[in-house]
DRENVOFI-68194 format. One record per residue: chain; x, y, z of N, C-alpha, C in turn. Coordinates in nm, 2 decimals. Layout:
N
   cadena   n.east   n.north     n.up   ca.east   ca.north    ca.up   c.east   c.north     c.up
        A        X         Y        Z         X          Y        Z        X         Y        Z
...
***
This chain:
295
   cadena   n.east   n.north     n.up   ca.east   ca.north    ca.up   c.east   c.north     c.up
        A     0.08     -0.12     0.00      0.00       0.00     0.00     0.09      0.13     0.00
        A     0.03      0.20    -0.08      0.07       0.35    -0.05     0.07      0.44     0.07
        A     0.21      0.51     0.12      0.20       0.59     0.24     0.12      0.72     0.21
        A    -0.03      0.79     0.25      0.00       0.89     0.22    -0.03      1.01     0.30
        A     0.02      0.97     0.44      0.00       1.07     0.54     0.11      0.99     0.61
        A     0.17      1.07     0.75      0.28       1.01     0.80     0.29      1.10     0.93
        A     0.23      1.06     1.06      0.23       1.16     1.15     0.22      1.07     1.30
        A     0.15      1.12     1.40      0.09       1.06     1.51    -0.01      1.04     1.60
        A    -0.07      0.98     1.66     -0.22       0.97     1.68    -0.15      1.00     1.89
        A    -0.23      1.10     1.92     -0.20       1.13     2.06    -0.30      1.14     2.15
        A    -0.28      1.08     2.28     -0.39       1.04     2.36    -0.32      1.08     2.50
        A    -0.36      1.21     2.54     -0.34       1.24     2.69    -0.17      1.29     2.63
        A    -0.11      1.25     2.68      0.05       1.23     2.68     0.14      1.16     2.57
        A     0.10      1.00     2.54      0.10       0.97     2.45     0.10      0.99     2.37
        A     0.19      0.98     2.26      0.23       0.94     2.06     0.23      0.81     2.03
        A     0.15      0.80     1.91      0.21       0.67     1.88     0.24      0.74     1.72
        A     0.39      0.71     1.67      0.40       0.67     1.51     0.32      0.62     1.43
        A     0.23      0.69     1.34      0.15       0.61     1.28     0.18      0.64     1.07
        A     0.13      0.55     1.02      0.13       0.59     0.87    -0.01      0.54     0.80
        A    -0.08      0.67     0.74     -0.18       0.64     0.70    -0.18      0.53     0.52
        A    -0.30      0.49     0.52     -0.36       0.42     0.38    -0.45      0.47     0.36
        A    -0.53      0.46     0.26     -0.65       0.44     0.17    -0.71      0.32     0.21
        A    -0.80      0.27     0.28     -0.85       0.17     0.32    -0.96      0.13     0.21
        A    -1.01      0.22     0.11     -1.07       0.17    -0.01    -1.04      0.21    -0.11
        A    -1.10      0.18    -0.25     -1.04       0.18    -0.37    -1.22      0.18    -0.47
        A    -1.21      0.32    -0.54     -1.27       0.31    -0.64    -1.26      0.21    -0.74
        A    -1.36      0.14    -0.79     -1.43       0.03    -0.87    -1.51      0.09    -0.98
        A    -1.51      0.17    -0.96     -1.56       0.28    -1.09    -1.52      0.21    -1.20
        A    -1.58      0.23    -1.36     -1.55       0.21    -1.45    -1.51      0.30    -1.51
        A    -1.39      0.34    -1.56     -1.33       0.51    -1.60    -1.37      0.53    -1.72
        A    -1.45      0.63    -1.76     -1.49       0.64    -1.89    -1.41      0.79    -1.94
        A    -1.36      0.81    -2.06     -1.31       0.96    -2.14    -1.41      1.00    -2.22
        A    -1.40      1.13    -2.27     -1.48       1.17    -2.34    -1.37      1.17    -2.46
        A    -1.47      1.13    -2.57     -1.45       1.14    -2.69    -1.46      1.21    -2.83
        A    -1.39      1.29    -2.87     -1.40       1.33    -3.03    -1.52      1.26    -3.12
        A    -1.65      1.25    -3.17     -1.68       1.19    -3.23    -1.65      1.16    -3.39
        A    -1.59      1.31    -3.40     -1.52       1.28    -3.55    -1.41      1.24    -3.57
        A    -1.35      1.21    -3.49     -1.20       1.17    -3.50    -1.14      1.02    -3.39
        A    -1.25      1.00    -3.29     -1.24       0.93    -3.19    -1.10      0.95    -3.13
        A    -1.06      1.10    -3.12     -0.92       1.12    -3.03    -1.00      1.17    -2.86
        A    -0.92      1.10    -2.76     -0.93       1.15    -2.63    -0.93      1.32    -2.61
        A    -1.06      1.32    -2.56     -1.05       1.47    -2.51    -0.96      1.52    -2.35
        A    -0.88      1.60    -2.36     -0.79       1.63    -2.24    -0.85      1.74    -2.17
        A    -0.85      1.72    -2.01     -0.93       1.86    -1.88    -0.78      1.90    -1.92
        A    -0.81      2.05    -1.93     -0.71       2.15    -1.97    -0.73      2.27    -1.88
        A    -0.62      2.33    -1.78     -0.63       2.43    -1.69    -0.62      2.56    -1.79
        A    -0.70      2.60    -1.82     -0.65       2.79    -1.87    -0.72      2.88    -1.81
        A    -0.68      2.97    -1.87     -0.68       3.17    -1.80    -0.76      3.18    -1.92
        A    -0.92      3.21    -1.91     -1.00       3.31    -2.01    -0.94      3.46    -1.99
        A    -0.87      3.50    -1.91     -0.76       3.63    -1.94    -0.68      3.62    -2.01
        A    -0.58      3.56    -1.95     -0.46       3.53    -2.07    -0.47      3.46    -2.18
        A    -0.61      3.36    -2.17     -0.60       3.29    -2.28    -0.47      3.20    -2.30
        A    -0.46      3.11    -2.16     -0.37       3.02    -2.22    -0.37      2.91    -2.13
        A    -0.32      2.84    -2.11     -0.31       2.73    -2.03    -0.26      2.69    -1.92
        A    -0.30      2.69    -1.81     -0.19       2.72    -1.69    -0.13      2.59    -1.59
        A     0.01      2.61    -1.60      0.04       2.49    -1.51     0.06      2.51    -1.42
        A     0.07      2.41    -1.31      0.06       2.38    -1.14     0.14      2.48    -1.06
        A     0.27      2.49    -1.15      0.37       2.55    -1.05     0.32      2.73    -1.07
        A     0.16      2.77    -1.16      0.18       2.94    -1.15     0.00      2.93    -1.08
        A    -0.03      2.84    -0.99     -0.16       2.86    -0.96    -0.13      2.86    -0.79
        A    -0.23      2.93    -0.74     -0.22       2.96    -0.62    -0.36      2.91    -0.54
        A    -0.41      2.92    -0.45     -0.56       2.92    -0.39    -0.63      3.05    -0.34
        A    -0.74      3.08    -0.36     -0.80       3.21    -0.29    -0.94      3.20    -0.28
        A    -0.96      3.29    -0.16     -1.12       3.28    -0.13    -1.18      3.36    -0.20
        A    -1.29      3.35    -0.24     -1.38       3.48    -0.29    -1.49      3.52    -0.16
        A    -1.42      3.66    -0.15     -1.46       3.72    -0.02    -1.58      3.81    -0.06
        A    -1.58      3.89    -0.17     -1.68       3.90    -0.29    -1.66      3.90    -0.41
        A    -1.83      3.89    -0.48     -1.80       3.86    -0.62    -1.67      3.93    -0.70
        A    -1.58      3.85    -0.77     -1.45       3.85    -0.86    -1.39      3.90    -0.77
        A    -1.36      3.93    -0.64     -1.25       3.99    -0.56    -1.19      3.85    -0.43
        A    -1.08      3.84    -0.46     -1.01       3.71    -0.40    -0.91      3.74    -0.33
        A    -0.91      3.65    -0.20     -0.77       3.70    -0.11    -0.66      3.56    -0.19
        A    -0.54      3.60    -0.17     -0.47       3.47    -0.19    -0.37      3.40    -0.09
        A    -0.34      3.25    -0.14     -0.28       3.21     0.01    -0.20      3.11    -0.11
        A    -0.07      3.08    -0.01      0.05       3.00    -0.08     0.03      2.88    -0.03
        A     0.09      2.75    -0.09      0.05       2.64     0.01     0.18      2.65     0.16
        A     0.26      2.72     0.15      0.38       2.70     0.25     0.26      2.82     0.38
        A     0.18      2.91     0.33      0.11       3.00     0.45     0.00      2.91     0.49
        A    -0.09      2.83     0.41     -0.15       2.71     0.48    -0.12      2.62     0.53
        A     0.00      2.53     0.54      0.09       2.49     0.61     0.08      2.58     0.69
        A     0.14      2.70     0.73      0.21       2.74     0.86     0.08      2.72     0.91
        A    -0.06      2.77     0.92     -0.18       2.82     0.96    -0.21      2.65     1.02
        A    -0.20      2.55     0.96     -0.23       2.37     1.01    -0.15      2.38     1.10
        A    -0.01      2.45     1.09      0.06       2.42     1.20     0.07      2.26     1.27
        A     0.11      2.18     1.37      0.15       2.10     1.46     0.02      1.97     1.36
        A    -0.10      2.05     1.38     -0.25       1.96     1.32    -0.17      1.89     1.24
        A    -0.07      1.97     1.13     -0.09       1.87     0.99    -0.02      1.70     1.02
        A     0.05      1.75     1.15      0.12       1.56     1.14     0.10      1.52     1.29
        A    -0.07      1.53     1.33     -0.15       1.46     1.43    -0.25      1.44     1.42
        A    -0.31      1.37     1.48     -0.43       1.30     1.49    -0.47      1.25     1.65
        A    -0.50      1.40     1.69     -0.50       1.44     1.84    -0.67      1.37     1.91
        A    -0.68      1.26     1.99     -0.79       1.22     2.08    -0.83      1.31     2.14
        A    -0.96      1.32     2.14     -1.03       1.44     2.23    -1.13      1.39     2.33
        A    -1.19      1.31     2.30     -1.27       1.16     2.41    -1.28      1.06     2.36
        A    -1.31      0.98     2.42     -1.35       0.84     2.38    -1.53      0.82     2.44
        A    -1.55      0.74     2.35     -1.70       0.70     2.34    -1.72      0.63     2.26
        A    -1.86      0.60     2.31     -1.95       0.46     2.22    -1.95      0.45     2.07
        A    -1.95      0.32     1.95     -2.00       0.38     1.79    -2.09      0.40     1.81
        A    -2.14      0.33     1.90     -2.33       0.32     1.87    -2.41      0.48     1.89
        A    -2.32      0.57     1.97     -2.34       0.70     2.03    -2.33      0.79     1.84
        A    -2.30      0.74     1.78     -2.25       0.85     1.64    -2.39      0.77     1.54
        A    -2.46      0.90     1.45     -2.50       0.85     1.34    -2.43      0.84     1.27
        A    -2.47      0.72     1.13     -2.42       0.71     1.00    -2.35      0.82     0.91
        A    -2.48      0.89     0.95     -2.48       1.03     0.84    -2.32      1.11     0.85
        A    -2.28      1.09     1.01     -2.15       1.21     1.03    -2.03      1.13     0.94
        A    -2.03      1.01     0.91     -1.93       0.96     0.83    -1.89      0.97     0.70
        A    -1.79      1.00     0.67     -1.69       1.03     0.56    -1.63      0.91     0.45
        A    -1.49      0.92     0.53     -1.42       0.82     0.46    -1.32      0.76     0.58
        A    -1.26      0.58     0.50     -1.20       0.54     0.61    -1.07      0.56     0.55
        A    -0.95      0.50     0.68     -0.82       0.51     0.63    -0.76      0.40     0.73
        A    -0.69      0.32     0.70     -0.60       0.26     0.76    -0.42      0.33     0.86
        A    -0.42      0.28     0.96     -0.33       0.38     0.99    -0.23      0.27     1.09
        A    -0.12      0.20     0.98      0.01       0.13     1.05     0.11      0.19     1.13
        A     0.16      0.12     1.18      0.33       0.13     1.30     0.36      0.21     1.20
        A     0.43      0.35     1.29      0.54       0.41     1.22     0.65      0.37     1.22
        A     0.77      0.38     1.18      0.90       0.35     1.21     0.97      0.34     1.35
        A     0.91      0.40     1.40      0.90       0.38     1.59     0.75      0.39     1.66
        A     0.78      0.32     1.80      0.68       0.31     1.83     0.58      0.17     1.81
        A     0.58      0.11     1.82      0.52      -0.03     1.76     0.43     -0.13     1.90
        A     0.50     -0.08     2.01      0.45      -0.10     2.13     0.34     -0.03     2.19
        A     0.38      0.14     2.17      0.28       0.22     2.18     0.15      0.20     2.11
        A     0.19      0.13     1.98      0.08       0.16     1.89    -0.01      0.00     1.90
        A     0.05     -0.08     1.96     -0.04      -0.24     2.00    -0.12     -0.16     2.16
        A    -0.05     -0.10     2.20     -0.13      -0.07     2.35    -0.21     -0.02     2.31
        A    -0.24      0.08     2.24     -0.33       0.17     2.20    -0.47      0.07     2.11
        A    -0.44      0.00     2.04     -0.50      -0.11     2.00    -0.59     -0.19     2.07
        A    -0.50     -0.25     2.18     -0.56      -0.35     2.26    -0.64     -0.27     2.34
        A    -0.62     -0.15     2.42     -0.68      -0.07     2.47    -0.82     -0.04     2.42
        A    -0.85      0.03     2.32     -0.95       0.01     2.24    -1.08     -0.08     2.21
        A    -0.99     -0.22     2.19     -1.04      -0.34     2.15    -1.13     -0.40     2.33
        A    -1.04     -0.36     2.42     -1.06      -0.41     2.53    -1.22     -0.36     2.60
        A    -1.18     -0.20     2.57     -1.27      -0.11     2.65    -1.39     -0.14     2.56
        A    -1.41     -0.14     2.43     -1.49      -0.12     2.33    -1.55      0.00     2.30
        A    -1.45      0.13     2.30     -1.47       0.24     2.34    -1.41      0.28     2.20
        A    -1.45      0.40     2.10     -1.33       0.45     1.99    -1.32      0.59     2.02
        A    -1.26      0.68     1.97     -1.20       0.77     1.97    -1.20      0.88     1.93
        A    -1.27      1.02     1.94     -1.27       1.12     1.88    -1.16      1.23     1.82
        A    -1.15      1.24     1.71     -1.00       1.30     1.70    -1.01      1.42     1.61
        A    -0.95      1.52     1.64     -0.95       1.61     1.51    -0.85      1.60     1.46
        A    -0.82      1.62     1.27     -0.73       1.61     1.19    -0.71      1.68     1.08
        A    -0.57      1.71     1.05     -0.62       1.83     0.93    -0.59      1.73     0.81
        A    -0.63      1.68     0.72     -0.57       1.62     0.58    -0.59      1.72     0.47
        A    -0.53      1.73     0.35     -0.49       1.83     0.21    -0.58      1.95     0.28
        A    -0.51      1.99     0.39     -0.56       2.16     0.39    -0.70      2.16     0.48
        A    -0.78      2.04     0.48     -0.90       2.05     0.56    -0.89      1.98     0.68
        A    -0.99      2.04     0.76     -0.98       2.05     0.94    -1.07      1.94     0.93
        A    -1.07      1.85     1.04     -1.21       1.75     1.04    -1.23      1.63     1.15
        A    -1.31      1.62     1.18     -1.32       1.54     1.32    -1.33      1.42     1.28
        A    -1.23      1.30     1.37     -1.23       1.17     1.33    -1.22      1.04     1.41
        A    -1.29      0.91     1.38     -1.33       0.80     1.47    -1.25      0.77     1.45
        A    -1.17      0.72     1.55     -1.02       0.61     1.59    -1.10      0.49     1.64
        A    -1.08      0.36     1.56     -1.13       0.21     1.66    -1.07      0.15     1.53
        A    -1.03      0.02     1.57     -0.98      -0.09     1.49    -1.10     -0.19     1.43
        A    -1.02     -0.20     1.33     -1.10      -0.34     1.25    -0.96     -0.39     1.23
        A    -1.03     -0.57     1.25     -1.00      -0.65     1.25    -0.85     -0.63     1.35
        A    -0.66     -0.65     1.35     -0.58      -0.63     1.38    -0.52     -0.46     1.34
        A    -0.60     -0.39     1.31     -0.54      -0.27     1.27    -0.60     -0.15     1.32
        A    -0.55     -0.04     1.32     -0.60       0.12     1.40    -0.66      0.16     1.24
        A    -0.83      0.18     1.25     -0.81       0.25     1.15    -0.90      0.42     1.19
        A    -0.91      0.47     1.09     -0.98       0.63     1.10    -1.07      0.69     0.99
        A    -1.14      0.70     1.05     -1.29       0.76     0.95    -1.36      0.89     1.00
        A    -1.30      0.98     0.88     -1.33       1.13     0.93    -1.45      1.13     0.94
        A    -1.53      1.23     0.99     -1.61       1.23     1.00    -1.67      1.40     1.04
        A    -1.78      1.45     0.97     -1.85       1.56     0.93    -1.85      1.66     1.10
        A    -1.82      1.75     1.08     -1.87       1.87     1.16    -2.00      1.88     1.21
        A    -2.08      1.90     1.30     -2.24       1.92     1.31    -2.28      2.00     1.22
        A    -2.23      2.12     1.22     -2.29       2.22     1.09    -2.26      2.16     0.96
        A    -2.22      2.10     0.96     -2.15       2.05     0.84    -2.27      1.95     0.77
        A    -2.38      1.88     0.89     -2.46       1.79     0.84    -2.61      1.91     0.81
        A    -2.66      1.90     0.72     -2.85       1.94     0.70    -2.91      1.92     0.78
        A    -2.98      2.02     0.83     -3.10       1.97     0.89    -3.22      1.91     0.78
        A    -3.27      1.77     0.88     -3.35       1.70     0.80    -3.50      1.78     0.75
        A    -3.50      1.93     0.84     -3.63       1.97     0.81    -3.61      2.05     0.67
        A    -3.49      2.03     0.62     -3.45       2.11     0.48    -3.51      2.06     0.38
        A    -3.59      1.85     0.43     -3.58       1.82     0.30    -3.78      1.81     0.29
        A    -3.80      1.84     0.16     -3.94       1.93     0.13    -4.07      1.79     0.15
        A    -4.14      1.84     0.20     -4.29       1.73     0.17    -4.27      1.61     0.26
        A    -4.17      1.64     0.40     -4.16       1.54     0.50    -4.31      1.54     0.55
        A    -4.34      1.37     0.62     -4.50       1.42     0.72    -4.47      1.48     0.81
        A    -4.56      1.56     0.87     -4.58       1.64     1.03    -4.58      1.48     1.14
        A    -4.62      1.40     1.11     -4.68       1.30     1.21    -4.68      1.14     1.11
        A    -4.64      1.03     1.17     -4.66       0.94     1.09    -4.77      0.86     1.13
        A    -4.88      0.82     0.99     -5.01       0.82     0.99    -5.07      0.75     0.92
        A    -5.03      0.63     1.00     -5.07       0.47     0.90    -5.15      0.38     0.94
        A    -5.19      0.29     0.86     -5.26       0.18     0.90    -5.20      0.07     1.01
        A    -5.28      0.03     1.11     -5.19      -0.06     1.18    -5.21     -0.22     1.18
        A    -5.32     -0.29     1.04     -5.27      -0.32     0.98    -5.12     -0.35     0.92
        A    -5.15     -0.25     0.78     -5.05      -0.23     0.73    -4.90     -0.23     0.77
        A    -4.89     -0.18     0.89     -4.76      -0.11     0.96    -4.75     -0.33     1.04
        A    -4.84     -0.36     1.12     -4.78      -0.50     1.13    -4.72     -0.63     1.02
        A    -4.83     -0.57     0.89     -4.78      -0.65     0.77    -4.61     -0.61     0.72
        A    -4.59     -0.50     0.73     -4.46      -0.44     0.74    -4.34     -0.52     0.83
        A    -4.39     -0.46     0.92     -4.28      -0.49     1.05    -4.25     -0.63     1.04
        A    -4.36     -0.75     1.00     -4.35      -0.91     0.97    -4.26     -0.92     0.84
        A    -4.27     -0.83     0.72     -4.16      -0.87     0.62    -4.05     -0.79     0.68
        A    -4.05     -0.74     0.71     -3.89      -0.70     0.78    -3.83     -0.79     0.79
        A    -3.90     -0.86     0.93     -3.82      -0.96     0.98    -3.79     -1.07     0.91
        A    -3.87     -1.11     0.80     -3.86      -1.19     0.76    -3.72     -1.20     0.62
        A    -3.71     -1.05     0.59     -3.58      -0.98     0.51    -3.48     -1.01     0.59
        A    -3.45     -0.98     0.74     -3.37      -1.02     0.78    -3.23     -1.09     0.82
        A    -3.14     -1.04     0.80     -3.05      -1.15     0.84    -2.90     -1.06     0.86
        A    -2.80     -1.18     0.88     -2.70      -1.08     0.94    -2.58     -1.05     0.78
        A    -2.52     -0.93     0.88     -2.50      -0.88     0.75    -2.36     -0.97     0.66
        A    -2.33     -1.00     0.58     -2.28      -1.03     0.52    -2.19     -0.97     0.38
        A    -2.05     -0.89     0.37     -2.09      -0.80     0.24    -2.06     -0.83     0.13
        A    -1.98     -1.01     0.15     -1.95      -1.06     0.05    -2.03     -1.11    -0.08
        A    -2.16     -1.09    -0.04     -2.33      -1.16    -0.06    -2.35     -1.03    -0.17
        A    -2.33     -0.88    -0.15     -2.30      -0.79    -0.24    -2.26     -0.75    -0.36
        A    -2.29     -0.78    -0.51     -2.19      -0.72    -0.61    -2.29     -0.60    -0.70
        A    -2.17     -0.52    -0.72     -2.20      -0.47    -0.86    -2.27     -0.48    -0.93
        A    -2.38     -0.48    -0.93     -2.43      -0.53    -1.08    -2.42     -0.45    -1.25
        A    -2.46     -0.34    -1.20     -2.39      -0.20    -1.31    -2.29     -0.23    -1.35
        A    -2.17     -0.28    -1.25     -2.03      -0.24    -1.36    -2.02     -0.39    -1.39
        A    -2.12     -0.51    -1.33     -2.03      -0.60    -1.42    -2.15     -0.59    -1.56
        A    -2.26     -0.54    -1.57     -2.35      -0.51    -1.71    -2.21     -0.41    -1.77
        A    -2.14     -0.32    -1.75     -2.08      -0.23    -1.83    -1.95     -0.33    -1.88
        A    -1.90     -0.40    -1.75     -1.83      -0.50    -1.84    -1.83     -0.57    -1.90
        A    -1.95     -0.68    -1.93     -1.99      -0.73    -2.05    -2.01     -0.65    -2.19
        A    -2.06     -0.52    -2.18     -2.11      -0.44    -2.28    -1.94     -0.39    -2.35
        A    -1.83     -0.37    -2.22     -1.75      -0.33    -2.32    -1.67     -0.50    -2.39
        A    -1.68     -0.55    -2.34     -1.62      -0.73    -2.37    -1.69     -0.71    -2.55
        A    -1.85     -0.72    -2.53     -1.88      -0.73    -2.65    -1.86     -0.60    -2.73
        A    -1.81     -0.50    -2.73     -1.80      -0.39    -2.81    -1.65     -0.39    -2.85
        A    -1.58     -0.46    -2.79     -1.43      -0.53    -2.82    -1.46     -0.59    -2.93
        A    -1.50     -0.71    -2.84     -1.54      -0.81    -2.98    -1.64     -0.78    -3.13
        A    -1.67     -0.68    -3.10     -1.74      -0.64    -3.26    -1.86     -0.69    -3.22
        A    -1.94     -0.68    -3.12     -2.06      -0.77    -3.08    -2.20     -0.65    -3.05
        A    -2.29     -0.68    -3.10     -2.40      -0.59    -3.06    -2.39     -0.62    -2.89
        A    -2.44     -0.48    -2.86     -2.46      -0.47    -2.71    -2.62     -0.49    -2.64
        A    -2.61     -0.63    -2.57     -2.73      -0.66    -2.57    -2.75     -0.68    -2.38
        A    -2.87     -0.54    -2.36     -2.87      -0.55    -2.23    -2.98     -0.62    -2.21
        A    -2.99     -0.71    -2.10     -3.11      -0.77    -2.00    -3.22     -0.68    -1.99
        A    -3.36     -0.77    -2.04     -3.47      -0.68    -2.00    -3.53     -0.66    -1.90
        A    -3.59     -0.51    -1.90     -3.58      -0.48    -1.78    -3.72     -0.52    -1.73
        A    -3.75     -0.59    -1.59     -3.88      -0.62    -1.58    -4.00     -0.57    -1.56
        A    -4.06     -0.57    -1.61     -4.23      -0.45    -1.59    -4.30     -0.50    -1.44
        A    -4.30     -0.33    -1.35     -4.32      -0.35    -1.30    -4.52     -0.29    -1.28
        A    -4.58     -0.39    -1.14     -4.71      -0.38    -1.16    -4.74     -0.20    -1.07
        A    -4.82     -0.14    -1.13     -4.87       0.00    -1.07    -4.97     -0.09    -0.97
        A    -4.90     -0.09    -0.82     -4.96      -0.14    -0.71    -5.05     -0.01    -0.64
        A    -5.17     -0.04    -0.60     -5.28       0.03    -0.55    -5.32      0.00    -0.45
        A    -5.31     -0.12    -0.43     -5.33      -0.19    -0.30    -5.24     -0.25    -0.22
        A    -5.20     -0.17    -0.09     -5.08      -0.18    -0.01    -5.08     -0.33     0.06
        A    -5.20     -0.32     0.09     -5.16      -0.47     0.15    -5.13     -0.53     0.07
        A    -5.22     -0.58    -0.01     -5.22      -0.69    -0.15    -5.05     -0.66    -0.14
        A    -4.99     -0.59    -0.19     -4.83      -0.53    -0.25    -4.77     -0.62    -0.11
        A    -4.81     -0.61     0.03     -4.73      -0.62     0.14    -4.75     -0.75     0.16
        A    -4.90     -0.84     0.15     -4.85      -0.94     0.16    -4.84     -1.05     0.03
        A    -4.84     -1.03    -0.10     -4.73      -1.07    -0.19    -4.56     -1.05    -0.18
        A    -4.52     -0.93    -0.10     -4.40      -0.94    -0.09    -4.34     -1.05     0.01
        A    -4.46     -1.10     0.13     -4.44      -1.16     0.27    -4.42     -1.34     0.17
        A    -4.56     -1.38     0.08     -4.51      -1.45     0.02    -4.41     -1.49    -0.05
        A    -4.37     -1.38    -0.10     -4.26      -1.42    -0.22    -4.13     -1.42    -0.12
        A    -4.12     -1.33     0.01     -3.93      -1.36     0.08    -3.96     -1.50     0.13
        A    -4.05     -1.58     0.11     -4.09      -1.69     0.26    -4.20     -1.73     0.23
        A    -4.22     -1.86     0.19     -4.38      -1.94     0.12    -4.43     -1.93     0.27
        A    -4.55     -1.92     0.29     -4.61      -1.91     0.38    -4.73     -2.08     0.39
        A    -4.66     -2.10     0.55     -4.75      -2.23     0.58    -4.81     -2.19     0.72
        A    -4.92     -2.30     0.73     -5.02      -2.31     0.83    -4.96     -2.20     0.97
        A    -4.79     -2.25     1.01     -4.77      -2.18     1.11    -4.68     -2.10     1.09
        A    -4.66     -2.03     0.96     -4.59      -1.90     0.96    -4.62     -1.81     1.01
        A    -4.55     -1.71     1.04     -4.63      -1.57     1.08    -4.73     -1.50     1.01
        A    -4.67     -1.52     0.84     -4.76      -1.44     0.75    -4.89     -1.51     0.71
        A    -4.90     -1.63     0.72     -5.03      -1.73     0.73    -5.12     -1.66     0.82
        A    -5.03     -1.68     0.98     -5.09      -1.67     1.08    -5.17     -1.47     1.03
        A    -5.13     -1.39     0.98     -5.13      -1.29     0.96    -5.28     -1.25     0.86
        A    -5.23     -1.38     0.74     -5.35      -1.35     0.65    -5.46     -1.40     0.69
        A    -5.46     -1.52     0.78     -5.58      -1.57     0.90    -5.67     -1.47     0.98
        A    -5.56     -1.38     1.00     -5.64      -1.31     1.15    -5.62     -1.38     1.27
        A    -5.58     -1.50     1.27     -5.56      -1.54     1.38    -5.44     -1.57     1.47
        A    -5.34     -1.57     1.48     -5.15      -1.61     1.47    -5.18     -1.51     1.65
        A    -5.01     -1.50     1.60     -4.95      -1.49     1.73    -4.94     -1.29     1.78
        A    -4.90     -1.32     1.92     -4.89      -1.17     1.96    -4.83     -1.03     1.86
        A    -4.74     -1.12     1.78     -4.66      -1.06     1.66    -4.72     -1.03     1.60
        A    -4.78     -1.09     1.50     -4.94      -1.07     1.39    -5.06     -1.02     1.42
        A    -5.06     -0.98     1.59     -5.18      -0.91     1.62    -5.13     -0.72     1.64
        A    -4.97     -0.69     1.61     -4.93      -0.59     1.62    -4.89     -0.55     1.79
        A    -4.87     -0.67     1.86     -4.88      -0.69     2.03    -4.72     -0.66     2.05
        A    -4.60     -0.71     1.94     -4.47      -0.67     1.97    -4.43     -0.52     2.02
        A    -4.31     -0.52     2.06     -4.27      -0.37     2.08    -4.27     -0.38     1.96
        A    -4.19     -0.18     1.94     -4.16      -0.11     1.81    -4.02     -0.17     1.81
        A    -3.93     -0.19     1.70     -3.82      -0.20     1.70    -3.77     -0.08     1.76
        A    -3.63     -0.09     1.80     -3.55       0.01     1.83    -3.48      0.09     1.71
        A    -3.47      0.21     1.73     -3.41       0.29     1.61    -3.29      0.28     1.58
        A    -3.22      0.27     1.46     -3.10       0.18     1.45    -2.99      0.28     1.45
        A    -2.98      0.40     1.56     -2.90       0.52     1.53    -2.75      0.43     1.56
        A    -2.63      0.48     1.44     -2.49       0.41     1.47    -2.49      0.23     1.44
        A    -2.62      0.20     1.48     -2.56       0.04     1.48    -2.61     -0.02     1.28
        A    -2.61      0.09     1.20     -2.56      -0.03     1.10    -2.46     -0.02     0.99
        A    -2.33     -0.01     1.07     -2.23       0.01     1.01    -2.17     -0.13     0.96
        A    -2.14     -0.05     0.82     -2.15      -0.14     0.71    -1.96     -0.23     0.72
        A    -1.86     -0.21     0.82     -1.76      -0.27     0.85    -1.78     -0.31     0.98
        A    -1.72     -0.40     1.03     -1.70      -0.43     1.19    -1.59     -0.39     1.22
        A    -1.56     -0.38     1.30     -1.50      -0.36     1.43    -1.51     -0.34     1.61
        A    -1.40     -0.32     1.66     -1.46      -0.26     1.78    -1.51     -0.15     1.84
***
């Protein structure tokens, strides 16, 4: 793997040597744009509509726009100075629960190995972790930005997943035509809550693929081969009107339903405390459904 951060993760007193990774890797399928008259590669080209010309790396600088067309400027050695100490740590600020954090505040992950010293510090720090089942709040600065980050291991390794600012997340009341009150059938809402469970199961992410890129991979295979591009049809779906009908065909189709299924017992009227809507509510799944393990 690639180094591409190199600093220390600090806790109270404590350093540990650490070197960051990329703990994932785009799967993307890379597409160019193309010439259609000529089929040559189109190239992203930096230029100056001032100068009218093309600008390379070493004459560009960064600047805010404080107002329209008026910009302050900053060098990358004055942003450095301004990161100061931040740029090569990865400073603990508490420790606490995952299950205490929503999904939503998360970013991206990173891997973060033994530095060149330190290798004891950095198993204590581990095992500590692992032990308490506690992770770690950290602020960190990476390419110039400031940002708060979960420390906890997966599997034998320290890893780090920035994670968002509070301001930084929307309020949910931004998004348009939410209900005031939720206002359902309770029916319905038990026919629900029974295919849930019956979707159910534990998570697995190996069970997961692609399907898009391996359709785009076939498509370019046969466009190689001089082959018409022939996609799978797509299946027609029915304009459902009726929710139950919709809810318990779905209950059939995850799970044939017999004499003592739930969903039997369901379409009976007669079954169990479950099917009469007697269960609690499930609990709300804030933090617990993160899609890696660890501690």
């Amino acid at each position: 793997m690639h180094t591409i951060w190199k600093g220390a993760i600090s806790f109270g007193l404590v350093h540990v040597p650490v070197r960051m990774y990329a703990a994932t890797e785009d799967k993307d399928i890379s597409m160019r744009y193309i010439h259609k008259a000529c089929s040559t590669p189109l190239n992203y080209v930096r230029t100056c509509p001032t100068c009218n010309k093309e600008v390379g790396w070493e004459e560009i600088s960064r600047g805010y726009e404080y107002e329209p067309g008026r910009f302050v400027l900053f060098e990358k050695d004055e942003l450095d100075a301004l990161a100061g100490e931040a740029n090569r740590e990865i400073k603990i600020l508490d420790f606490v629960d995952l299950t205490e954090i929503d999904p939503v505040y998360f970013q991206k992950t990173y891997y973060l190995g033994p530095g060149d010293t330190g290798a004891g510090a950095y198993s204590l720090l581990l095992e500590s972790i692992k032990q308490t089942g506690k992770i770690g709040i950290a602020s960190v600065t990476l390419r110039s930005k400031s940002s708060l980050a979960a420390i906890r291991v997966i599997d034998r390794c320290i890893s780090m997943e920035t994670i968002f600012y509070p301001d930084e997340i929307r309020a949910v009341d931004q998004v348009p035509n939410l209900p005031d009150s939720a206002n359902v059938n309770e029916k319905e809402l038990t026919m629900a809550k029974l295919l849930i469970e019956q979707l159910s199961s534990p998570f697995e992410p190996e069970k997961y693929k692609d399907s898009y890129r391996a359709a785009m991979m076939t498509a370019i295979e046969q466009k190689i081969a001089g082959e018409e591009v022939r996609a799978a049809p797509t299946p027609e779906r029915a304009n459902v009107i009726d929710l139950m009908a919709a809810l318990q065909a779905s209950l059939d189709a995850a799970k044939p339903a017999s004499a003592d299924t739930p969903a039997a017992a369901a379409k009976s009227g007669k079954g169990s405390k479950k099917a009469s809507g007697g269960s609690p509510e499930p609990s709300a799944p804030r933090g617990k459904g993160r899609k890696r393990t660890g501690s």
